[in-house]
C-alpha positions in Angstrom: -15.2 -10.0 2.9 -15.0 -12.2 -0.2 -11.6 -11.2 -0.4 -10.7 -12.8 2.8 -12.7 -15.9 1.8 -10.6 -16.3 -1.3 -7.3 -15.3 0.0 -6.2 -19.1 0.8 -8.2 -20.5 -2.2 -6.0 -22.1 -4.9 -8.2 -21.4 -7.9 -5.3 -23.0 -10.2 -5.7 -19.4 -12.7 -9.8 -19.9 -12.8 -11.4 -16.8 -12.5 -14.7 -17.0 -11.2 -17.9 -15.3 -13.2 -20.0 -13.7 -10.4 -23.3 -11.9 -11.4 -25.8 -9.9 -8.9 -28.7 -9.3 -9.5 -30.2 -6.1 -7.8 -34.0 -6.5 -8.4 -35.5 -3.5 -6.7 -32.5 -0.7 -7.8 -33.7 3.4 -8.2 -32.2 6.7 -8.9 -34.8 7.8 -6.7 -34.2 10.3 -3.8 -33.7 8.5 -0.9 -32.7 4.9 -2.5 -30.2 3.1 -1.2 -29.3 1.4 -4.5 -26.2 3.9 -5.1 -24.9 2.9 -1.8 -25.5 -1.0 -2.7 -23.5 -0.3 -5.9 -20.5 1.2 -4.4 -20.6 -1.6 -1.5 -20.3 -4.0 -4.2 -17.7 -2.6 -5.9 -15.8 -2.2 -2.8 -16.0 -5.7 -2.1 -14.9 -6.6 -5.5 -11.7 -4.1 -5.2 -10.7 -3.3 -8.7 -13.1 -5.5 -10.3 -16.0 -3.5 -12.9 -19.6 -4.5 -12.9 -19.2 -5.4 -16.8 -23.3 -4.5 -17.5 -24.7 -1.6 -16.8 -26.9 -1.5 -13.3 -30.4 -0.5 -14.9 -33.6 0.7 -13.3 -36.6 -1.7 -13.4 -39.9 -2.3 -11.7 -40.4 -4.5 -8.8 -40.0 -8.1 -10.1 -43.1 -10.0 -8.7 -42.7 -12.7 -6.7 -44.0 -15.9 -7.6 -47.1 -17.8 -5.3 -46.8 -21.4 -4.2 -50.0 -22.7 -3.9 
């Protein structure tokens, strides 16, 4: 998809920095995280996540009051 978006984009040589951020990522059994990863590198073609995709906790979600 991004691919297609950027296929008649001039970008003059830039190369865009693109960072994702997958808060809620697990190596547990029955996560979808592994499948996330290997969407997004199959949208990104040959491109390599340059950091590696760690495990966290939930980030908490911040309260407008």
């Amino acid at each position: 998809m991004l691919r297609d978006l950027l296929k008649n984009v001039d970008l003059k040589g830039f190369e865009p920095d693109v960072r994702i951020l997958l808060t809620k990522y697990s190596n547990n059994n029955g996560s979808q995280s592994p499948w996330m990863e290997e969407q997004i590198r199959d949208a990104w073609g040959s491109m390599v996540l340059k950091n590696v995709v760690r495990e966290t906790d939930e980030v908490g979600k911040v309260r407008s009051v």
